[in-house]
N, C-alpha and C positions, 0 to 999 in steps of 0.2 A: 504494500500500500504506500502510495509516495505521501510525501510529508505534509505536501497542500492539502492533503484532504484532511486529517489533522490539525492544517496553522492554516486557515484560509488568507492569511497575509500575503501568503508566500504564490498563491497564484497571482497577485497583482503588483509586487515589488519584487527587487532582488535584495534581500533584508541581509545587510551584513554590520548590524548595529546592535547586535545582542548586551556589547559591551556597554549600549547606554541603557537599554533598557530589551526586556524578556520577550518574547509574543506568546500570546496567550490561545489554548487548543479549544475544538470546537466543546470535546468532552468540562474541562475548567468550567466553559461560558454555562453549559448543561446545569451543571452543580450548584455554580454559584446561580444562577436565574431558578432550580429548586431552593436553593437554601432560603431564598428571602419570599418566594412563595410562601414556603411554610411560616417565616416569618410574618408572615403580611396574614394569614389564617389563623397563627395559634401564640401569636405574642408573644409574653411569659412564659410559655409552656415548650417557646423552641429551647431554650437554653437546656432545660431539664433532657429535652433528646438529643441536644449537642454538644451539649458540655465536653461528653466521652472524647469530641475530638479534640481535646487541646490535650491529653495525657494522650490517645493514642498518635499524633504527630510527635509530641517528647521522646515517643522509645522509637519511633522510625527514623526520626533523624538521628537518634543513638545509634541506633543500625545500621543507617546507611552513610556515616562516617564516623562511626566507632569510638563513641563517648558513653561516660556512663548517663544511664538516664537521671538522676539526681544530681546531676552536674551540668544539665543541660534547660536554658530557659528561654524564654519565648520574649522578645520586644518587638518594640513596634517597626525598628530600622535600626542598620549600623548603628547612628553620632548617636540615638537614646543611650542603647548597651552599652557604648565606650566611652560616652559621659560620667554613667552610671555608675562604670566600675570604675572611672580616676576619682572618684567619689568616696570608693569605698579602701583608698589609696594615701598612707602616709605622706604629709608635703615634704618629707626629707628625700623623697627619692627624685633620681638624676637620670634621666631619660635620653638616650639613644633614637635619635629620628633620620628618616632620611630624607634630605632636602628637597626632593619634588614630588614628594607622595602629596596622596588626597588630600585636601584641606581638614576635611573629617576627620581623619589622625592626629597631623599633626598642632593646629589650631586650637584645640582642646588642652593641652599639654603645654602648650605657651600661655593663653591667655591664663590657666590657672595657677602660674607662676613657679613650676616645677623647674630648677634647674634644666638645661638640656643641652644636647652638641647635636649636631646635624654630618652629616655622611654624606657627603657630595653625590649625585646620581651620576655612574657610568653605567654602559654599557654589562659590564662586569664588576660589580659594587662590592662581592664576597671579600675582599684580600683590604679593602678598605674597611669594613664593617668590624673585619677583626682588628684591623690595628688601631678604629676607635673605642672599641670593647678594652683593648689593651691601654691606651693608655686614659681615657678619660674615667673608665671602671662605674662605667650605670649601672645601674642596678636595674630597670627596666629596659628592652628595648622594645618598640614598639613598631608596627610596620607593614602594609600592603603585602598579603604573598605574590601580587601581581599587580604590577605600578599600573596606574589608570591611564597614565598619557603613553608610557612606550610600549608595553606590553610584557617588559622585563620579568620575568619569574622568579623570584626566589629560589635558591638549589634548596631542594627540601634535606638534603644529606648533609647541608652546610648547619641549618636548621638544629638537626638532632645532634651536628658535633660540639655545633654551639653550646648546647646544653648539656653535653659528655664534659666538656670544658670549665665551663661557667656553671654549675648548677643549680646558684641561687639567682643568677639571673633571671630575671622575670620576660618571659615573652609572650609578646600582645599584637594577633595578627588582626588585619582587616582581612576577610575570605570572602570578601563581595564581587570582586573581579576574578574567583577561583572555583568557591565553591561547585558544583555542579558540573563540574568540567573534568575532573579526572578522577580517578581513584586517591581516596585521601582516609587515613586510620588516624584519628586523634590521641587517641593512647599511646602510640610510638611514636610521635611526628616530634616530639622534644616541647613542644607548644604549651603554653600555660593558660591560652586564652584565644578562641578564633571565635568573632563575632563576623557575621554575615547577611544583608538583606537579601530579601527573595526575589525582589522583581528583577533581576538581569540574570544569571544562566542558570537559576532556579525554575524559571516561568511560573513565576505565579503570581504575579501583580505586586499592587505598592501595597506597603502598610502590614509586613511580617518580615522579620527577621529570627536570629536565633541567635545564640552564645553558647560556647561549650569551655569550661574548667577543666586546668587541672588539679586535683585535692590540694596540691602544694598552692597554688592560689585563689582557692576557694577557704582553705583554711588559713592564709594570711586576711583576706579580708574578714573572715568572723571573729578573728584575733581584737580586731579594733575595733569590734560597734559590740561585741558580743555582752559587754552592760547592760546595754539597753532591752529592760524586757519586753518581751514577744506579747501584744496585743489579745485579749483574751476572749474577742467575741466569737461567738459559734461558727457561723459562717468562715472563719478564718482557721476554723481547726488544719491540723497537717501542715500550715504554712510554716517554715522556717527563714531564719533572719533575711536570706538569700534571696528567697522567692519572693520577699515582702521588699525588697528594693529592684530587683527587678521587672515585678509583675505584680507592683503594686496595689493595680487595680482590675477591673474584665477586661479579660483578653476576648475581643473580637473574634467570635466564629466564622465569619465570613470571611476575612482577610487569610484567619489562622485554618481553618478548615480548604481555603484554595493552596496554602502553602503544604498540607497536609495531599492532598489532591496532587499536587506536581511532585512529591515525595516518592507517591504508590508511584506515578510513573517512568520518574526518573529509575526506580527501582526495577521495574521491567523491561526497561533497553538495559540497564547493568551499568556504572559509571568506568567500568573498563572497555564497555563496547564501544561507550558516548568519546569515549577519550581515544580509542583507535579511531573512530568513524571522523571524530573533527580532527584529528590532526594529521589526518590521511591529508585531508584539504591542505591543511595549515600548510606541509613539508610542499606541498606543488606550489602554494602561494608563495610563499620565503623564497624558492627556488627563482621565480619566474621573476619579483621582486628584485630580489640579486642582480638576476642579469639584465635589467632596467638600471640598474645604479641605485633605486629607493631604498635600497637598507644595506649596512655594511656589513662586512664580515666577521665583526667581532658578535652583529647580533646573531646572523646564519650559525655562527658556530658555536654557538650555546647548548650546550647537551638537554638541557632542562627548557622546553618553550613553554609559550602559554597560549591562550586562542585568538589573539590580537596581535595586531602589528598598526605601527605609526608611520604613515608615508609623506614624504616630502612634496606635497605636489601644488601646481599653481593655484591658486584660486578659482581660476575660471575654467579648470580641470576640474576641480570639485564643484563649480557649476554646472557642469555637465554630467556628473555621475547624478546630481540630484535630480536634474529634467530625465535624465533616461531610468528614473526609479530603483539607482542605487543607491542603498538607503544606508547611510555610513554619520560619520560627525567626526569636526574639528576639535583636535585638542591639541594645546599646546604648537607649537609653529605646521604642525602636519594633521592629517588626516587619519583617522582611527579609521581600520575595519576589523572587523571581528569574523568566525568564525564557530556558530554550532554544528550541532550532529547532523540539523537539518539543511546546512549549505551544502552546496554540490561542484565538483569541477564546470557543468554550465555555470554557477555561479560568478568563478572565478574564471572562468572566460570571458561572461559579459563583462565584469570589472577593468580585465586587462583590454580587452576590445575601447573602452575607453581611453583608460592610463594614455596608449598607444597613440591615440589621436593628439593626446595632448602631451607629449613626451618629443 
């Protein structure tokens, strides 16, 4: 079954903008257009039949990138969760940033007057990262597993030496540019902390994200509020410290039950197939990229890629990817495309069918 009948986007554009935001399948639009049905008939009484799904999305996202489920919580997006948790965050600590990540990241961590250094963004940033671990000695680092504007991945090997190395170091990823793209186990990844929104290669709209802990900093944050006693009204039984800064308040079935919904599916293509299938793409894009001159060899030759790449191209090059409904976005001096499971070598032909004209 091809993918358009599935993404009905995908018969009217050539969508290689996952990286800005998700597209959403016909089955999603089904669920959510029942769930508010039901809503709109039984009020009150939908929460009582819905409720189940905000526990049964906790243990499938457990599942399907390998966190414990009690160490896993539900927000509304990224900057909420990683607000939340510099929150739950002694102000002695000295943060490790890297210079041209998200504003999301890093902005939060400034404005809140954390000591911090920054890590120049190359091509290859690992040999740097250590020698500012070395010598400025943070205690957090915090960071993109996949920079928004060039598409740079993180080595995830570099990840868990880090933390063979350093193992009070604290690490706090963004997995919003990652998540749903390849095979990823949060119990061995060395990671202290991967917060994630859903609506880009999740698919499943705005307004759900997730958070996964490691104990090691799930129990430094209960370290410092744990005075504080726990609220004692009924409705609130089972909550612990955790859950009550987090998920403060109701969590939205509709938003949390569509992220629930691209979970099951993401689950039965497999995040190993999802990750052969896009980056089958990806290797013919780089490739073809390359020998255009749009990207260097320091980025080709990365063992670790991601599903985006950032192209140099004129402006009125990328006027014309836009009129002929390639559906891409600017960031930074170049041009984003991205790549899902659902792009295709046609895809990447029309694209280059452009490039070409304007090259």
């Amino acid at each position: 079954m091809p993918f358009s009948t599935l993404f009905p986007i995908l018969d009217t554009c050539t969508y290689l903008n996952t990286a800005n935001a998700g597209i959403l399948s016909r089955q999603l639009q089904q669920w959510r257009n029942k769930h508010d049905a039901d809503y709109t008939i039984s009020g009150s009484d939908l929460r009582a039949k819905q409720g189940g799904i905000i526990e049964e999305l906790r243990q499938n996202l457990s599942m399907l990138f390998g966190s414990r489920t009690d160490n896993t919580y539900l927000v509304p997006n990224f900057s909420i969760g990683f607000n939340t948790l510099l929150e739950g965050l002694e102000k002695s600590h000295r943060f490790l940033l890297l210079s041209e990540d998200y504003p999301s990241v890093n902005y939060p961590v400034i404005s809140r007057g954390f000591d911090y250094a920054e890590v120049p963004m190359t091509p290859c940033p690992e040999d740097l990262i250590l020698a500012a671990i070395e010598k400025y000695k943070p205690t957090v680092f915090a960071f993109s597993i996949v920079q928004y504007i060039s598409g740079m991945r993180i080595d995830p090997q570099f990840i868990k030496d880090i933390k063979g190395s350093y193992p009070e170091l604290i690490l706090i990823a963004d997995g919003t540019q990652f998540c749903g793209t390849a095979t990823f186990d949060f119990k061995s990844s060395g990671l202290d902390a991967v917060i994630s929104s859903g609506y880009k290669w999740m698919l499943a709209g705005y307004g759900n994200a997730f958070l996964m802990l490691s104990d090691q900093l799930k129990e430094c944050i209960y370290q410092q509020r744990k005075s504080t006693p726990l609220p004692t009204a009924p409705f609130l039984k089972g909550k612990d410290f955790l859950s009550l800064c987090f998920e403060p308040g109701h969590l939205d079935t509709l938003n949390f039950g569509s992220l629930n919904q691209s979970v099951l599916y993401l689950q039965s293509l497999g995040l190993e197939n999802i990750e052969k299938i896009s980056q089958s793409v990806c290797e013919k894009a780089r490739a073809a990229f390359y020998s255009r001159g749009l990207i260097s060899e320091s980025v080709i030759g990365r063992k670790i890629q991601s599903s985006l790449m950032n192209l140099p191209i004129k402006p009125d090059t990328f006027q014309k990817l836009i009129a002929n409904r390639i559906i891409c976005s600017n960031r930074g001096t170049g041009t984003r495309v991205s790549f899902h499971f659902y792009n295709t070598d046609k895809d990447l032909d029309q694209l280059l069918q452009i490039l070409d004209q304007g090259t």
